[in-house]
MARBA-3410 file (N, C-alpha, C, O; in Angstrom, 1 decimal):
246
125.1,135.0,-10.0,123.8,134.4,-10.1,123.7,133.1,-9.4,124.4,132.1,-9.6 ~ 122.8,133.2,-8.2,122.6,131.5,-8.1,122.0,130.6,-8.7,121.1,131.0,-9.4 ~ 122.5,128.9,-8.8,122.0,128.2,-9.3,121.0,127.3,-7.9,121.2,127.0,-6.8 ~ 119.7,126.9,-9.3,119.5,125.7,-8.5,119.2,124.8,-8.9,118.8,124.9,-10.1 ~ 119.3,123.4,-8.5,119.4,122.0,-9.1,117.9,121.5,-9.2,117.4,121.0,-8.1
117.2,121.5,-10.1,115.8,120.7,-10.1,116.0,119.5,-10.5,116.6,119.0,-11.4 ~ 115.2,118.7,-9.3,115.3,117.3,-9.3,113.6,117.0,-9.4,112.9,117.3,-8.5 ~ 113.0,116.4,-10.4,111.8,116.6,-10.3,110.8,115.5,-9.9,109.6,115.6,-9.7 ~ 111.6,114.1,-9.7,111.4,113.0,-8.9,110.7,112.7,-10.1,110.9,113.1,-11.2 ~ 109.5,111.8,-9.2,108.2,110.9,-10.2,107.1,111.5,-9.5,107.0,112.5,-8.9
105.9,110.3,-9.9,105.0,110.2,-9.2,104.1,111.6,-9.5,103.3,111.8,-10.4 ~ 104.5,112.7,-8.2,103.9,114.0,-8.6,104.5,115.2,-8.5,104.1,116.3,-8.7 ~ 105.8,114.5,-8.1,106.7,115.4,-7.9,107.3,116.2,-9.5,107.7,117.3,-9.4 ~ 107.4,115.4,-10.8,107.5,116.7,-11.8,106.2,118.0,-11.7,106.5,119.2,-11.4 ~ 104.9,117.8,-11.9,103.8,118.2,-11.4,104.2,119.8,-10.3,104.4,121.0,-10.6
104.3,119.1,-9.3,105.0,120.0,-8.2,106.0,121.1,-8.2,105.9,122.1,-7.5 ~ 107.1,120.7,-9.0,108.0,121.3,-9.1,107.9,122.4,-10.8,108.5,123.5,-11.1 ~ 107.3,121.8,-11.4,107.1,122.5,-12.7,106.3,123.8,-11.8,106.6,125.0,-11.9 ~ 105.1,123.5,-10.9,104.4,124.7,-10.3,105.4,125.5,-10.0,105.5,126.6,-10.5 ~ 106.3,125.0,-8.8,107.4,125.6,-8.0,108.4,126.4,-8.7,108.9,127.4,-8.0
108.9,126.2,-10.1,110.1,126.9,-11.1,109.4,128.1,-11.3,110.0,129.2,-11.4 ~ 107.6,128.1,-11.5,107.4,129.1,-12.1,106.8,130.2,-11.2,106.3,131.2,-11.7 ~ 106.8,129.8,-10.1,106.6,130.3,-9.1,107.8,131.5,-8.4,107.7,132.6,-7.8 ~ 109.2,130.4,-8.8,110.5,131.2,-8.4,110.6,132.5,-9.5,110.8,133.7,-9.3 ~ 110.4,131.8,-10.7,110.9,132.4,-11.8,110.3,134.1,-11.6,110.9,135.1,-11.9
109.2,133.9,-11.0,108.3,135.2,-11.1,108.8,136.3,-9.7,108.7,137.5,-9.6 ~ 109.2,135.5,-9.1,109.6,136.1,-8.3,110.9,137.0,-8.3,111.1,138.1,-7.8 ~ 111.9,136.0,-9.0,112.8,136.8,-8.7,113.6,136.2,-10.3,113.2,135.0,-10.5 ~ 114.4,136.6,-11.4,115.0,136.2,-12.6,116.3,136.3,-12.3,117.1,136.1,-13.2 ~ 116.8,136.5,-10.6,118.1,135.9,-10.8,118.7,134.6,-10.1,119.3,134.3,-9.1
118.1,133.8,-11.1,118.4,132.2,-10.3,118.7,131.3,-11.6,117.9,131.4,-12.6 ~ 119.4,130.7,-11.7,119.7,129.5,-13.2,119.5,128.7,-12.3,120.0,128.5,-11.2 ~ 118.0,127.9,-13.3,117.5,126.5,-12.9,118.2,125.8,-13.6,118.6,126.4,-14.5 ~ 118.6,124.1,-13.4,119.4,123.5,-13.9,118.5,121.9,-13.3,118.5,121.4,-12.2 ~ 117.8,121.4,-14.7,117.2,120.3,-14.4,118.2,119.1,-13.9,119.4,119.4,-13.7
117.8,117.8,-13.8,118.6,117.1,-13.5,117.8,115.4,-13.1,116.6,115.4,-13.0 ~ 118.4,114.5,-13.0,117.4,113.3,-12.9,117.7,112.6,-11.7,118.9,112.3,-11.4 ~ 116.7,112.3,-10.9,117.0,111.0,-9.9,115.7,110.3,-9.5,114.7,110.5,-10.3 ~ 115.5,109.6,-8.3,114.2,108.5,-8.2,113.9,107.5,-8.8,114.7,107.1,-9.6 ~ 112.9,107.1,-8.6,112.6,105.6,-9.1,112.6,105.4,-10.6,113.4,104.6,-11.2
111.7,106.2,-11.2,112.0,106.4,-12.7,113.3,106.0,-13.1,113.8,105.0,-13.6 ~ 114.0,107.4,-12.6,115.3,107.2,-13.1,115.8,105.9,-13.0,116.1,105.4,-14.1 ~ 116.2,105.1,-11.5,116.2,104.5,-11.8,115.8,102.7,-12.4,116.4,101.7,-12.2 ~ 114.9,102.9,-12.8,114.5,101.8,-13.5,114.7,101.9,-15.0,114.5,100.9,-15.8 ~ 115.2,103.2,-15.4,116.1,103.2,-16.7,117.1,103.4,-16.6,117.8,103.5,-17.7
117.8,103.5,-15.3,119.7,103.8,-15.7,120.0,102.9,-14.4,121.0,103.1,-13.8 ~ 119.5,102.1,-14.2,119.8,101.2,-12.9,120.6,102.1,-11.4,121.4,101.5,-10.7 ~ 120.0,103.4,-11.3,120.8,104.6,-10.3,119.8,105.4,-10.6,119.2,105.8,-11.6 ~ 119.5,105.7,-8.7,118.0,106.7,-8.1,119.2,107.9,-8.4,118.8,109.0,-8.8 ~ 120.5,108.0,-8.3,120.9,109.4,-8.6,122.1,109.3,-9.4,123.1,108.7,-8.9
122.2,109.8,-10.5,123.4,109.3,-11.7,124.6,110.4,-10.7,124.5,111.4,-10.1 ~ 126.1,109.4,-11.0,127.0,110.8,-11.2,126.5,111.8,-11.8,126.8,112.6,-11.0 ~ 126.0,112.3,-12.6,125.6,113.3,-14.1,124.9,114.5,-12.9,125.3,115.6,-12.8 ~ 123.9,114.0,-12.1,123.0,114.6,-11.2,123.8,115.2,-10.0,123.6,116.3,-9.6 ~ 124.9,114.4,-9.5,125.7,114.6,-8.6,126.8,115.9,-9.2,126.7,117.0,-8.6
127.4,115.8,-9.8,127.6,116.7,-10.3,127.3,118.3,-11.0,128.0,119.2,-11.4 ~ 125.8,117.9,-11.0,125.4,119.1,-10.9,125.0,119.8,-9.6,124.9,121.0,-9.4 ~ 124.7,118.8,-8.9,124.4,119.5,-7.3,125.2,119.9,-6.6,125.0,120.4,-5.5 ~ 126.8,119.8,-7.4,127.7,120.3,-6.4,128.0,121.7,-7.2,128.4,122.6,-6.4 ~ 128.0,121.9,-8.3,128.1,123.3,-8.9,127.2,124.4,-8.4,127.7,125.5,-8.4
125.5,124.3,-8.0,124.5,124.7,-7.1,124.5,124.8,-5.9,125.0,124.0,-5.1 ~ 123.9,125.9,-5.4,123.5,126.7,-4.3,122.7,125.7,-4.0,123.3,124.7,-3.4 ~ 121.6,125.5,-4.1,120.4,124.9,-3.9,119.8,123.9,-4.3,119.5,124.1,-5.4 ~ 119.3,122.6,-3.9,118.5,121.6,-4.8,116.9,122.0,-4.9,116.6,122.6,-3.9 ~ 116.0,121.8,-5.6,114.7,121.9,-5.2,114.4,120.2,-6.2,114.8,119.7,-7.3
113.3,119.8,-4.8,113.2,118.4,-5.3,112.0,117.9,-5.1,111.5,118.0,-4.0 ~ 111.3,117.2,-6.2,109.9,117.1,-5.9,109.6,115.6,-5.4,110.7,115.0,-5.5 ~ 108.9,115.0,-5.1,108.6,113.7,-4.9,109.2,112.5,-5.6,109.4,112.4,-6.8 ~ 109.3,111.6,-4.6,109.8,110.6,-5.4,109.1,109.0,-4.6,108.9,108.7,-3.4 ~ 109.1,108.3,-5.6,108.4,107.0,-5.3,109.5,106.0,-4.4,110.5,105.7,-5.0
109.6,105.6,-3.2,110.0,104.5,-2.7,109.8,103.0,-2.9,109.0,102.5,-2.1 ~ 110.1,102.5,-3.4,109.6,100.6,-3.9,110.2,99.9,-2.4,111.3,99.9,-1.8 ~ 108.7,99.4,-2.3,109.4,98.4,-0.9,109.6,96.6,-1.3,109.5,95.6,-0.6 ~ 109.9,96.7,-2.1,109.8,95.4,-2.9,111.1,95.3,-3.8,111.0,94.5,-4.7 ~ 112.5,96.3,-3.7,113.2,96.3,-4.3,114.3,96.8,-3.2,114.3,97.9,-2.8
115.3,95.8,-2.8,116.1,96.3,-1.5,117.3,96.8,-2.4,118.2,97.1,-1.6 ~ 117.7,97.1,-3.5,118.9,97.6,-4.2,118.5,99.4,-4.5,119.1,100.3,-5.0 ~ 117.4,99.4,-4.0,116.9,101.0,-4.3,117.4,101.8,-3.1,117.0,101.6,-1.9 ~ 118.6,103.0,-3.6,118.9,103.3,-2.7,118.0,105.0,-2.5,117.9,105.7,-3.5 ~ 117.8,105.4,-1.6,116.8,106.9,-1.5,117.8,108.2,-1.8,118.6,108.6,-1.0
117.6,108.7,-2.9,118.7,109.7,-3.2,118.8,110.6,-2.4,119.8,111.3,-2.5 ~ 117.3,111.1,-1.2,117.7,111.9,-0.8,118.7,112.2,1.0,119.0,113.2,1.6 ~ 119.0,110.9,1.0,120.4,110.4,1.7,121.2,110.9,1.7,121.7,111.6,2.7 ~ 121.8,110.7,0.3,123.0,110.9,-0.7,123.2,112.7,-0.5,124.1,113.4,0.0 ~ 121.9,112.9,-1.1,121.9,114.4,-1.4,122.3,115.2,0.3,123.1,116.0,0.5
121.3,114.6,1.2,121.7,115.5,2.4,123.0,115.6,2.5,123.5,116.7,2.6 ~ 123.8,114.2,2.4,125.7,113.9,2.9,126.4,114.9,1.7,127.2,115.8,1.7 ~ 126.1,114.6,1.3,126.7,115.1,-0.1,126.8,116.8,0.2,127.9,117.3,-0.2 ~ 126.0,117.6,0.6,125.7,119.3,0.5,125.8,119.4,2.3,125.6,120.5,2.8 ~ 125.9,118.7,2.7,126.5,118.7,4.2,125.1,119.4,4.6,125.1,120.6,4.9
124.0,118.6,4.5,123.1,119.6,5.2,122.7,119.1,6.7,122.4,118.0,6.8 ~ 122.7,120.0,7.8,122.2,119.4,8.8,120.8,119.9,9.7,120.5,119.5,10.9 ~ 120.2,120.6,9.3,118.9,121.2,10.2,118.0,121.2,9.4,118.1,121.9,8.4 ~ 116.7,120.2,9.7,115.5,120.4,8.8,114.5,121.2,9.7,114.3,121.1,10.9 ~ 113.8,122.3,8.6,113.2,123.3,9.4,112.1,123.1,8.8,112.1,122.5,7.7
110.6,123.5,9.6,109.4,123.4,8.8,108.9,124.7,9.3,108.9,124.9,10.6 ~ 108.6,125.5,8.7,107.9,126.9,9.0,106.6,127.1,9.0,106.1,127.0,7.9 ~ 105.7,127.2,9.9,104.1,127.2,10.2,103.7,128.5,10.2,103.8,129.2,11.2 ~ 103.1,129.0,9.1,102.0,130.5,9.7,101.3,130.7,8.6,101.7,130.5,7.5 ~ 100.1,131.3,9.0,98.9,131.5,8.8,98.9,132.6,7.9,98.7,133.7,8.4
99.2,132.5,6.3,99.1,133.6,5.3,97.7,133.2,4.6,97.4,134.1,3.9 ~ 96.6,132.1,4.6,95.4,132.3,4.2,94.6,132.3,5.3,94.3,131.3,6.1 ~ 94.1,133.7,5.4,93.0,133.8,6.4,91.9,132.5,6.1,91.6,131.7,7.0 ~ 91.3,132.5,4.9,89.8,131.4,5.0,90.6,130.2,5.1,89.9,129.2,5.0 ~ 91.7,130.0,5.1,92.0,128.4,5.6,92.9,128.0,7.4,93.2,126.9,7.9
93.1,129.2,7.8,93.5,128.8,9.6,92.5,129.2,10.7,92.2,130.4,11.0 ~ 92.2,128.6,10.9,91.4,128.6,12.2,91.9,129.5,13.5,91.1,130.0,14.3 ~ 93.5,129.6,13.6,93.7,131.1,14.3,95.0,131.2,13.6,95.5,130.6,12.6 ~ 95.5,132.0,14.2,96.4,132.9,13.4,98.3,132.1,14.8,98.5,132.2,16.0 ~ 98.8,131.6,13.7,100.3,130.8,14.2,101.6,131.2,13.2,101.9,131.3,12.0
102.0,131.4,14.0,103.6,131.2,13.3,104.9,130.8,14.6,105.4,131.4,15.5 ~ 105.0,129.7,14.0,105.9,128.8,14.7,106.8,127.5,13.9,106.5,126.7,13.0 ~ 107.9,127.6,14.4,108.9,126.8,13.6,109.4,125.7,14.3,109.8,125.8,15.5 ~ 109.4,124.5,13.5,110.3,123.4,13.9,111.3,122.4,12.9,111.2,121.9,11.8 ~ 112.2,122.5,13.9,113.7,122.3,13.5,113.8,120.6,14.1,113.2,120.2,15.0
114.7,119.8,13.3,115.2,118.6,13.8,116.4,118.8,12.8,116.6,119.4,11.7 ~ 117.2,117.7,13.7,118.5,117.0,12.8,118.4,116.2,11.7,118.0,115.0,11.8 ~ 118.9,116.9,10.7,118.8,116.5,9.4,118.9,115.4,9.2,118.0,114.8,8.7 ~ 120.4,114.6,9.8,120.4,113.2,9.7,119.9,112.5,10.8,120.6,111.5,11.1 ~ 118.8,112.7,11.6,118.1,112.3,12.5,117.3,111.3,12.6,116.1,111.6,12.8
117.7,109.7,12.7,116.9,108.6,12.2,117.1,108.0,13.7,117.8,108.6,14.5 ~ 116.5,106.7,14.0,116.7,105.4,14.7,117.2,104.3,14.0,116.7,104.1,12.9 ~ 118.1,103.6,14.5,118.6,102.4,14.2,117.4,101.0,15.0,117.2,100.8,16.2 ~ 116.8,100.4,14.2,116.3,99.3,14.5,116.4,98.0,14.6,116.5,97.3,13.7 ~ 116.5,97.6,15.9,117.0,95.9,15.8,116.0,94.8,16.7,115.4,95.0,17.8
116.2,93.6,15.9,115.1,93.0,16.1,115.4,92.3,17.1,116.6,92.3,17.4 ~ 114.5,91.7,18.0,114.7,90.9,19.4,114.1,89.7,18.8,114.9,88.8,18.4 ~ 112.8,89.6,18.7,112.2,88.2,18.5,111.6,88.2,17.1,110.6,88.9,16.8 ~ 112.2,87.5,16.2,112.2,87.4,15.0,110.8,87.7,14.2,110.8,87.8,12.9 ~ 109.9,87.8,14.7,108.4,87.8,14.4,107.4,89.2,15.1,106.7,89.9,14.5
107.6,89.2,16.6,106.6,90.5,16.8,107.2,91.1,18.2,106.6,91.3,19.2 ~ 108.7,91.3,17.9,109.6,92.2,18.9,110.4,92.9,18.2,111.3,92.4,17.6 ~ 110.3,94.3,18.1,111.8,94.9,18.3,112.5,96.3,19.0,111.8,97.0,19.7 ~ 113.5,96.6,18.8,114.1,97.2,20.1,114.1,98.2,19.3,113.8,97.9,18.2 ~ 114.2,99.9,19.7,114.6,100.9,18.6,115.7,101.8,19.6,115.3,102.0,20.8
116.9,102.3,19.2,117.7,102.5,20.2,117.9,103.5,19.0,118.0,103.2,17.8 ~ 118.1,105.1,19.6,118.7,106.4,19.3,120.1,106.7,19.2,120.5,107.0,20.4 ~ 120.7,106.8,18.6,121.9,106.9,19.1,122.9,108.3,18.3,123.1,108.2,17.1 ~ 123.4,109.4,18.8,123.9,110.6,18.8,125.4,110.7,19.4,125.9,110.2,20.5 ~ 126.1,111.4,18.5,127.3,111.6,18.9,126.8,112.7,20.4,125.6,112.9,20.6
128.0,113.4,21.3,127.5,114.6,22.1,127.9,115.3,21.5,127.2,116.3,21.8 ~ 128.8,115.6,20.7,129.3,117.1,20.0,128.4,117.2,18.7,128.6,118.2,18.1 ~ 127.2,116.1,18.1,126.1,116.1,17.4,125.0,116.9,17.8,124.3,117.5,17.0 ~ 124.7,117.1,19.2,123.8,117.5,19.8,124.2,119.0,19.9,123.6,120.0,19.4 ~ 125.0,118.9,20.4,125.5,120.6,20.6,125.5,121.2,19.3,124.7,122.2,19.2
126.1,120.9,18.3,125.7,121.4,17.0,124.7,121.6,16.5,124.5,122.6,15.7 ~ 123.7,120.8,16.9,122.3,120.9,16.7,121.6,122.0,17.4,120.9,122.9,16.8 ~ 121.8,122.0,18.5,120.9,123.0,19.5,121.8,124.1,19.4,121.2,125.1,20.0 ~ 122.9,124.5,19.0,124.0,125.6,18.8,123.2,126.7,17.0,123.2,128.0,16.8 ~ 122.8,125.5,16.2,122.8,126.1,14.4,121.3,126.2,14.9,120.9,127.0,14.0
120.3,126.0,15.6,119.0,126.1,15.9,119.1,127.2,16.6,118.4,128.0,16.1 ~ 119.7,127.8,17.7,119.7,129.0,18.4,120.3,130.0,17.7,119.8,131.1,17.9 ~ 121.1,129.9,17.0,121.8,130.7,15.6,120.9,130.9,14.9,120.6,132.1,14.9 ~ 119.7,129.9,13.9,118.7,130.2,13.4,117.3,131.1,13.8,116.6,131.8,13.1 ~ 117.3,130.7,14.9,115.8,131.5,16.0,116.5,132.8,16.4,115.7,133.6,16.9
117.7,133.1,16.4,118.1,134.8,16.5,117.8,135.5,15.8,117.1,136.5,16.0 ~ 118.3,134.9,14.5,118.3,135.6,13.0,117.0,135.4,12.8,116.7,135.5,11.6 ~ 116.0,135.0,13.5,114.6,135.3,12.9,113.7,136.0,13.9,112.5,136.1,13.6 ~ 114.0,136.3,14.9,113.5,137.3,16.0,113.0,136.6,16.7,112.3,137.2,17.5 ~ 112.8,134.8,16.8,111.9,134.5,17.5,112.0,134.7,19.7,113.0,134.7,20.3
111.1,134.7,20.1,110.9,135.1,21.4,111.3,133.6,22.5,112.1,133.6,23.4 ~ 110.7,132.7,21.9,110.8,131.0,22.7,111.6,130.2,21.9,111.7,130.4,20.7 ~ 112.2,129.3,22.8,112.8,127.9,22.2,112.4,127.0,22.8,112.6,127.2,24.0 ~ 111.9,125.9,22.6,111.6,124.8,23.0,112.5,123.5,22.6,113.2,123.5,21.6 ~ 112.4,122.6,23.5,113.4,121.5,23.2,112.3,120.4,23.7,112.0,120.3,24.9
111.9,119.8,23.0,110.9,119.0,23.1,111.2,117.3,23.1,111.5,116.6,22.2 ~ 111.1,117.0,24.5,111.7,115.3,24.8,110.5,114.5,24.8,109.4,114.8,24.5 ~ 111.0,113.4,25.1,110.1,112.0,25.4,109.5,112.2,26.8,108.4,112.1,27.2 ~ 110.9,112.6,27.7,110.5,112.9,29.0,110.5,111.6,29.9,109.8,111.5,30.9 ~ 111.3,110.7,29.4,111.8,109.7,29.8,113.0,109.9,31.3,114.0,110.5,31.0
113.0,109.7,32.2,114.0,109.8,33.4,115.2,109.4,33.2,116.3,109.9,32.9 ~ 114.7,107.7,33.4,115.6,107.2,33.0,116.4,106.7,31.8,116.8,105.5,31.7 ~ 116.4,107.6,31.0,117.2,107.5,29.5,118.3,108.0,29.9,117.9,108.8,30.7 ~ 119.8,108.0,29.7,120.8,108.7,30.1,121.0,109.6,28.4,121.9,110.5,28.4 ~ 120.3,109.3,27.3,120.5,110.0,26.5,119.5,110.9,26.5,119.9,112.0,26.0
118.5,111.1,26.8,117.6,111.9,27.4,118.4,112.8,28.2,119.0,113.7,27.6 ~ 118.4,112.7,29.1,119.5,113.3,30.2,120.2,114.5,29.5,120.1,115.7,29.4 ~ 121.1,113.3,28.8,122.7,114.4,27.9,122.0,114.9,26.7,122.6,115.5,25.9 ~ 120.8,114.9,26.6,120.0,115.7,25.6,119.4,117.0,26.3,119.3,118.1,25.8 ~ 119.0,116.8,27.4,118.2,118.1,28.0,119.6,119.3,28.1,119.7,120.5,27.6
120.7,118.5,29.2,121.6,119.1,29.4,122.4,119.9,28.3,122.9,121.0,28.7 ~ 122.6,119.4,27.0,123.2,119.8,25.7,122.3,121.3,25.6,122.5,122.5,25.4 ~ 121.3,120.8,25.7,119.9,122.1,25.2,120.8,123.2,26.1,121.8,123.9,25.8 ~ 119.8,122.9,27.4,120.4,124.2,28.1,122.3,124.8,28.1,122.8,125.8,27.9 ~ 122.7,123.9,28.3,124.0,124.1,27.9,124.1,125.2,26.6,124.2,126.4,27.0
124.0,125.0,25.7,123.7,125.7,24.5,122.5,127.0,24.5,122.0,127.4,23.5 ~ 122.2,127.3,25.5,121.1,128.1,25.1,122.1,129.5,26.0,122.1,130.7,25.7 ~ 122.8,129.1,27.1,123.4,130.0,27.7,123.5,131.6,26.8,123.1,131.5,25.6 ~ 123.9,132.6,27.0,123.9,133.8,26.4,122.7,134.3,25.5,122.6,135.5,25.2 ~ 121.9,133.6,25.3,120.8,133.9,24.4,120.3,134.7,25.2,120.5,134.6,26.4
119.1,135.8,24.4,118.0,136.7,24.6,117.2,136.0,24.7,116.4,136.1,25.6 ~ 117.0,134.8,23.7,115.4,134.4,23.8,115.4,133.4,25.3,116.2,133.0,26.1 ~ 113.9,133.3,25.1,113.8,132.1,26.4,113.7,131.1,26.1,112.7,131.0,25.3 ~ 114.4,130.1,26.4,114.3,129.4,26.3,113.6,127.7,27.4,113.8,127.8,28.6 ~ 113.0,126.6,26.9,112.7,125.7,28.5,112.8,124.4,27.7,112.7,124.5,26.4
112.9,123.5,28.3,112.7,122.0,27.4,111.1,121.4,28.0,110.4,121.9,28.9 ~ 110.8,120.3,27.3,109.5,120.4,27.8,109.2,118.9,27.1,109.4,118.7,25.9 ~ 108.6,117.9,28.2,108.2,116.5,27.5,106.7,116.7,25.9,105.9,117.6,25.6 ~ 107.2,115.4,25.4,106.3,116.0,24.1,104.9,115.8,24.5,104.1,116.6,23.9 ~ 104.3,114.8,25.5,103.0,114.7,25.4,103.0,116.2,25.6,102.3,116.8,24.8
103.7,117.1,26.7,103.4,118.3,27.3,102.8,119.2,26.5,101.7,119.9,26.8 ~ 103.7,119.3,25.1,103.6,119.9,24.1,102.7,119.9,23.4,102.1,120.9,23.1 ~ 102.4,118.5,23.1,101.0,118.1,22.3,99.5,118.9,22.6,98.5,119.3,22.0 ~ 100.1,118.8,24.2,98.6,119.3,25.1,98.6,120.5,24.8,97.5,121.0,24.6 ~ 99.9,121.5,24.6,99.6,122.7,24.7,99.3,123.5,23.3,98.7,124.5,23.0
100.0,122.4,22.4,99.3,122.6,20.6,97.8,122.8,20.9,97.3,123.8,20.6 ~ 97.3,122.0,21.4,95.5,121.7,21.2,95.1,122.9,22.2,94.5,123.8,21.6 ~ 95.1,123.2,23.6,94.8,124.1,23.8,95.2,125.8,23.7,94.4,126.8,23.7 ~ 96.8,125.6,23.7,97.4,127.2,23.5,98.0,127.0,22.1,99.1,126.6,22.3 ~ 97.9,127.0,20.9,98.9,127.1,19.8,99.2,128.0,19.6,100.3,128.0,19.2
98.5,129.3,19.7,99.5,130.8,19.2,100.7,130.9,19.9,101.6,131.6,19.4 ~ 101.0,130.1,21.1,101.9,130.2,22.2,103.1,129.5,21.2,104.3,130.0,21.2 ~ 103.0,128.8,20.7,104.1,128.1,20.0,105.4,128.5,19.5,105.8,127.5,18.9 ~ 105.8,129.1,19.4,107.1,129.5,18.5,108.3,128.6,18.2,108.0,127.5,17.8 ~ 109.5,128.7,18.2,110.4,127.8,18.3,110.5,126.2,18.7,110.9,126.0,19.8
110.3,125.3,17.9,110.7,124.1,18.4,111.9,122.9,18.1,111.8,122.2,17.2 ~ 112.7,122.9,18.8,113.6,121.6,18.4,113.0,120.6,19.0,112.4,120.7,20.1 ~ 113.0,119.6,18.4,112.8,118.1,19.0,113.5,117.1,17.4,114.0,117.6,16.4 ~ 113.2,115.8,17.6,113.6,114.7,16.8,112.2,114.1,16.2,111.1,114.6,16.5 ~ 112.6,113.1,15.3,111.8,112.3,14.9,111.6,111.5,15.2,112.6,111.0,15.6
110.3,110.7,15.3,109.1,110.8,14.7,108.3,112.1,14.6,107.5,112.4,13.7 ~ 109.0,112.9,16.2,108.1,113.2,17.0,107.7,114.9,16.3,106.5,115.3,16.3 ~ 108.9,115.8,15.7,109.1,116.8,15.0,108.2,116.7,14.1,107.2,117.5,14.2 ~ 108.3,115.5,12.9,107.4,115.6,12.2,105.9,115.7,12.5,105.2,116.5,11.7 ~ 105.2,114.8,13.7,104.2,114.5,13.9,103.7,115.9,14.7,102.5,116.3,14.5
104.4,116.5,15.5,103.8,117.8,15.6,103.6,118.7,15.7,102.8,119.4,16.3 ~ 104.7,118.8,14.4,104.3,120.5,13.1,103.0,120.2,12.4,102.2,121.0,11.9 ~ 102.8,118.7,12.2,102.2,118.6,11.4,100.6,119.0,12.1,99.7,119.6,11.5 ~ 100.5,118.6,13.4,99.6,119.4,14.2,99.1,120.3,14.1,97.9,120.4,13.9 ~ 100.3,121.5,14.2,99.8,122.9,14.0,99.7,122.9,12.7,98.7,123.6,12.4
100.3,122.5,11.5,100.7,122.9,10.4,98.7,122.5,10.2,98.1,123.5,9.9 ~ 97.7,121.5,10.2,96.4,121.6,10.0,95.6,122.8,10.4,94.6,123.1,9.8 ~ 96.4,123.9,11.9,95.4,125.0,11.8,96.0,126.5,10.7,95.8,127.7,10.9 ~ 96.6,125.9,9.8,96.5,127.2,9.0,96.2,126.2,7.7,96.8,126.8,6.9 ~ 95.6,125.1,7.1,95.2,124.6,6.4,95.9,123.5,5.9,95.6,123.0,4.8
97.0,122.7,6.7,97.6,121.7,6.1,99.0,121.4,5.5,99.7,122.1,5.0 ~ 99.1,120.2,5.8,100.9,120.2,6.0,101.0,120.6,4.6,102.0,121.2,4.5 ~ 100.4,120.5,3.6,100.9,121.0,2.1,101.0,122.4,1.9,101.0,122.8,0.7 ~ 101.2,123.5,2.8,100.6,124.6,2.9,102.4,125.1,3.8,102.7,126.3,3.9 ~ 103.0,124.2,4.1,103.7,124.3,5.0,105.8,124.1,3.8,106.3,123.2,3.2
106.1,125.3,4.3,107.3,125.1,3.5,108.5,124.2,4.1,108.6,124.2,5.4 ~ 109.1,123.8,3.7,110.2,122.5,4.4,111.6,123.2,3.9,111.6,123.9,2.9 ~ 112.5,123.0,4.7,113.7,123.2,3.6,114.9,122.1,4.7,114.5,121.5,5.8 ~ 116.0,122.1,4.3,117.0,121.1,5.3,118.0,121.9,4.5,117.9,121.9,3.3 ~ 119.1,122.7,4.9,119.6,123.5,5.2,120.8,123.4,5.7,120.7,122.8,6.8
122.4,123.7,5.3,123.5,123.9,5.7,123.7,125.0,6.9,124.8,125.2,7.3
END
């Protein structure tokens, strides 16, 4: 039997997830939910957004399912458990799945997927103490290849037809560069087609072609900002399932 770890956050995330248990439960009766505590709540009664107690249950589980959780920007000892949790279950590909299962809420009919690196952030550093700063990307190359390697692995096993790799489209970035190159590099032997493609490019072709869409890798911000795109023509990023994924 699999297990999975309910983490039910604050805010609205018990709410969310109480929907979500009962939603699994109906579906399928072979799964042991296994509640568990983390987030702000939590910690502001056990001084820890994720106890050992929680940690330990996430490692006996298949799965976490996790509902919202409050961030305090006014408290720099708060650490975001879901950090922890990604390192922790070694997960590395966040995927967001877009398609159109209520007709009265999509305006056309999409299914298309986008993928980024799990631990996919910017390092930020300041130049002029007041209204400058620098944001510099930074990636291992055997990070990338792994990436664009478990994303072409993933779009096989789901029949998709395109892969996109979606850049800044910057020239002169040398990680730009070793980012295009990694793509195609990695795409060699595949069936599908694959092309890389600057993001304004993309943007443009969300608004005029979206059914065209299928497969996307790109990074953050930019991943997020536009699934979230398409994810409005089938009714909304709430409508849209997320998972981050070993």
């Amino acid at each position: 039997m699999k297990k999975i770890a309910v983490l039910s956050g604050d805010g609205v995330g018990p709410e969310v997830t109480t929907a979500a248990v009962s939603v699994l439960k109906a579906l399928t009766g072979d799964i042991d939910m296994i509640s568990a505590d983390c987030g702000y709540e939590c910690y502001k009664r056990t001084g820890e957004s994720l106890p050992v107690s929680t940690l330990e249950i996430i490692d006996e589980c298949d799965a976490v399912l996790m509902g919202g959780i409050t961030i305090p920007t006014d408290d720099r000892s708060f650490r975001n458990p879901i950090t922890e949790i990604e390192r922790r279950m070694r997960l590395e590909l966040n995927i967001r799945r877009i398609e159109s299962i209520i007709p009265e809420l999509s305006s056309i009919d999409i299914d298309a997927t986008f993928i980024r690196n799990a631990s996919d952030d910017v390092n930020v550093t300041e130049i002029n103490d007041i209204d400058s700063v620098d944001v510099t990307r930074s990636y291992l190359y055997s990070e990338m290849d792994r990436t664009f390697i478990a994303s072409r692995e993933y779009a096989e096993r789901n029949d998709s037809k395109t892969i996109l790799f979606a850049h800044e489209g910057d020239p002169a970035s040398e990680m730009e560069s070793m980012s295009i190159e990694s793509f195609h590099r990695c795409m060699v032997g595949t069936s599908i087609s694959s092309d890389d493609v600057s993001i304004p490019e993309l943007a443009s072709r969300i608004l005029t072609k979206p059914n065209t869409i299928d497969t996307v890798i790109s990074y953050s911000p930019f991943s997020d900002v536009l699934s979230e795109m398409v994810a409005k023509l089938t009714g909304g990023t709430y409508l849209v399932p997320c998972a981050t994924i070993n």
